[in-house]
Residue, then its C-alpha position, 0 to 999 in steps of 0.5 A: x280428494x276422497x277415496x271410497x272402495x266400491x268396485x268396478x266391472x263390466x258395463x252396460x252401453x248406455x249412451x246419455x243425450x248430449x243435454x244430459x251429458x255431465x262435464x268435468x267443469x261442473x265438478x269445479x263448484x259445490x254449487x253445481x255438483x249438488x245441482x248435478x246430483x239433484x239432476x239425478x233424483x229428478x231423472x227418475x220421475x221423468x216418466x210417469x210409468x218408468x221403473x222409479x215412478x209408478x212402473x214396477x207398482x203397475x208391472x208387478x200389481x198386474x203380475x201379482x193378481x193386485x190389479x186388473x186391466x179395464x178394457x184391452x192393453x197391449x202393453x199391460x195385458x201381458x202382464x196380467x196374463x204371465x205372457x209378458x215377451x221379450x220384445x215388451x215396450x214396457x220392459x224394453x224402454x220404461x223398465x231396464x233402459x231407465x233403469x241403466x241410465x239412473x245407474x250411468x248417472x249415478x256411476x258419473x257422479x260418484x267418478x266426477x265428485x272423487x275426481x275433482x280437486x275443487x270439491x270440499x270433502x263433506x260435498x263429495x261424501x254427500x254426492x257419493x252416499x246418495x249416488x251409492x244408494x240410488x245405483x243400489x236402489x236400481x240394482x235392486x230393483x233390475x235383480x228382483x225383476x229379471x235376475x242376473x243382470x250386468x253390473x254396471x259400475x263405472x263409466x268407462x266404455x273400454x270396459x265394454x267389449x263382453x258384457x255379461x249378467x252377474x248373478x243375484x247373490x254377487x249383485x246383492x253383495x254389492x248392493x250390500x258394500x255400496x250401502x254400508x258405505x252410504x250409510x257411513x258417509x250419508x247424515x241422519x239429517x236430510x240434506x234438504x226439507x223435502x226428504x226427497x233425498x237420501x240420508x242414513x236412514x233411507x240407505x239403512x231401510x234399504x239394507x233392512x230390505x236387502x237382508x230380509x230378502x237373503x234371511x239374514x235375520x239378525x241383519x235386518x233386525x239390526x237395520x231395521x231397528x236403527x231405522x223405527x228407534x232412532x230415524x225419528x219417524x213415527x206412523x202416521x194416519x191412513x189418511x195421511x200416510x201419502x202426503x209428502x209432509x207425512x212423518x212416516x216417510x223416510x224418503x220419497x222422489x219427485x220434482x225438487x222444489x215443488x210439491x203440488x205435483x200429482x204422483x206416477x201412480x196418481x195418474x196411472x190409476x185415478x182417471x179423469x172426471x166421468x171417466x172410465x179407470x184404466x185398472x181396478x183393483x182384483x176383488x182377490x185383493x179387497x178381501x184381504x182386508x176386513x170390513x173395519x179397517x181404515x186401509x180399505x177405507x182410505x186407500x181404495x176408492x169405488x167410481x159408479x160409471x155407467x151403472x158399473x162400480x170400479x175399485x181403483x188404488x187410492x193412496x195417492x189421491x191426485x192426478x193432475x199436477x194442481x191440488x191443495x194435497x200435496x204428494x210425492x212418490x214415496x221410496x220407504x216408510x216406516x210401516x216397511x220397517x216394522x214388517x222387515x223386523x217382525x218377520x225377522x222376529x219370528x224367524x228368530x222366535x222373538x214372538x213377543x217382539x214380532x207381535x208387537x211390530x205386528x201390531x203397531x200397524x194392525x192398531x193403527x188401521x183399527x183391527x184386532x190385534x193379534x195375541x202373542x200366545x198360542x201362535x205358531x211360527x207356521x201361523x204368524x208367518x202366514x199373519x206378516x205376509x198378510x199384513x204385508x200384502x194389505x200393508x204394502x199393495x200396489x207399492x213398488x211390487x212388494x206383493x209379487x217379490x213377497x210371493x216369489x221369496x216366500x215360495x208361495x208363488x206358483x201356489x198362488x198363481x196357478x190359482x188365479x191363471x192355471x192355464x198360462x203360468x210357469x214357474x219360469x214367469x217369476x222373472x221377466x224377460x231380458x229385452x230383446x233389443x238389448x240381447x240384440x246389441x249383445x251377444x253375452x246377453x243371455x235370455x231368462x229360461x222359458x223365452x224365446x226371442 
């Protein structure tokens, strides 16, 4: 039996259906625990709109002035609107509880594989790095949409007598532990063909991610060059970007096994034939691009309907689970990486180098590319961030947590809603049905339950 030092602490209740309810005796055989662990990959993409399938893309794309709502929604209005409450389906059921579960299964796995007696090590190093980058993933996500939040990290009910929200830098901390161990105990090679599990470099990514986030510069440089100089990867077409064969992909989610899958975002933006789209995407974003670029060609599709044109997201160019193209949801790509350390490169006044990352996806897209002389920091600070935003949009919510780390998100909001932002809004509400099983739950400033 392997031993891992990852902590422990206090725990969100999270009661798992008795169908999903892992035993002991599956952690009796390689086989079956492997099985367990690709349970939980599989748990993620459940929901079309939950948090790992299309969910945090459409929450923050409305948020972030991205997206706009067609015809009147009750659930994503709000969103749109910065008047998202507390006792929000979206962020109740398709958001926060999803989230916690994936933990929960995740902390199973990692107790039940370490726990056996009849595992071989390399299957429990396996089990524990995926689990390891999963929980974080989640954590990640939870921290960055609502702040402080518990950290779950076992399974034990006893330990759930006063729970209370961790702050950010002490998540993030743990975020960072249970990823330096990921990426110790994970392969480069994929465990299996799809690459829709974990290896090295997709907990590398994360961590380029996470350091990025905290300005830790020299961090993310280091992670994310490990990551663009030795994963293997290499940018791909616009066009093919999104296939689930695309070699930009480091590592993607969907039903194990089979491909011909339509994604959650394929089905939350394509609408069916003749029909009128749900959401269309804000004429704020499609000027951000410039007329010759190949993202706006091959990522955006305009429907006539009616004598009435839609711009709706299209990387991802299916909507029904049959197709010759096949698809999967996509975690982290290549192009991520070079935007990580190329604005970690201006910060650490690497012109050249940052430049030079700037490029590789300003060439690919077929627009000009910019000229290390003569820049400022000031100026190419202003270039990563539009080149993430064209880059990244409507991808797991970059653009909203892009506008809050880089302080320029009451700037912006309070010029596309001046009359229903508050600087409160950048995080979400806790949901109210939580804080009404738990007392210690606090709520974010500026609601009201």
């Amino acid at each position: 039996m392997l031993s891992f030092a990852i902590g422990c602490s206090q725990l969100v209740e999270v009661e798992m259906p008795a169908d999903q309810l892992i035993t002991s005796s599956i952690y009796a055989d390689d086989v079956t625990a492997i099985a367990a662990l690709r349970g939980l990959y599989a748990s993620t993409m459940s929901s079309t709109r939950a948090i790992s399938n299309a969910g945090v893309s459409l929450m923050c794309g409305l948020s972030a002035g991205e997206l706009k709502t067609v015809r009147p929604n009750a659930d994503y209005d709000p969103f749109m609107e910065n008047e998202v409450l507390p006792e929000s389906y979206v962020i109740s059921t398709l958001t926060w509880a999803p989230a916690y579960k994936t933990i929960y299964q995740a902390n199973d796995l990692i107790e039940k594989s370490q726990q056996s007696h009849s595992l071989k090590p390399g299957t429990v190093r396996q089990i524990t790095g995926e689990a390891l980058l999963v929980r974080s993933l989640n954590f990640f996500y939870l921290t960055n949409l609502f702040g402080a939040v518990p950290l779950t990290l076992t399974t034990d009910y006893r330990t759930n007598t006063a729970l209370q929200r961790s702050n950010t830098q002490d998540i993030y901390d743990q975020i960072e532990r249970d990823l330096l161990v990921a990426a110790d105990l994970l392969p480069a090679e994929y465990p299996s063909p799809d690459r829709m599990r974990a290896n090295r470099w997709a907990a590398k990514s994360l961590l380029a991610r996470l350091y990025l986030y905290q300005g830790k510069w020299q961090e993310a440089i280091g992670q994310a060059s490990a990551v663009i100089e030795d994963g293997g990867y290499k940018l791909e077409l616009t066009g093919r970007t999104f296939l689930s064969e695309s070699k930009e992909t480091i590592l993607q989610f969907g039903a194990v096994g089979q491909y011909n899958l339509s994604t959650g975002a394929g089905q939350t933006f394509i609408p069916g034939f003749d029909v009128v789209p749900n959401y269309q995407v804000s004429s704020r974003l499609l000027s951000a691009y410039q007329s010759t670029d190949k993202r706006l060609q091959d990522w955006f599709l305009t429907l006539s309907l009616n004598g009435q044109n839609y711009s709706i997201p299209f990387k991802y160019k299916l909507n029904t689970s049959s197709g010759s193209r096949p698809e999967a949801n996509i975690v982290f790509r290549l192009a991520e990486l070079y935007l990580i350390r190329a604005e970690a490169y201006i910060q650490q006044s690497q012109i050249a180098e940052a430049v030079h990352d700037l490029n590789q996806l300003r060439g690919r897209a077929d627009i000009s590319l910019l000229d290390a002389s003569g820049l400022t920091t000031e100026q190419l600070l202003e270039a990563v961030s539009l080149e993430r935003q064209r880059e990244l949009c409507i991808e797991w919510g970059h653009r909203w947590f892009d506008l809050k780390r880089m302080g320029l998100l009451d700037a912006q909001m309070n010029n596309i809603a001046p009359e229903t932002w508050k600087p409160e809004k950048a995080l979400y509400p806790i949901p109210s049905a939580e804080r009404l099983s738990n007392p210690f739950l606090t709520q974010n400033p500026g609601y009201d339950d």
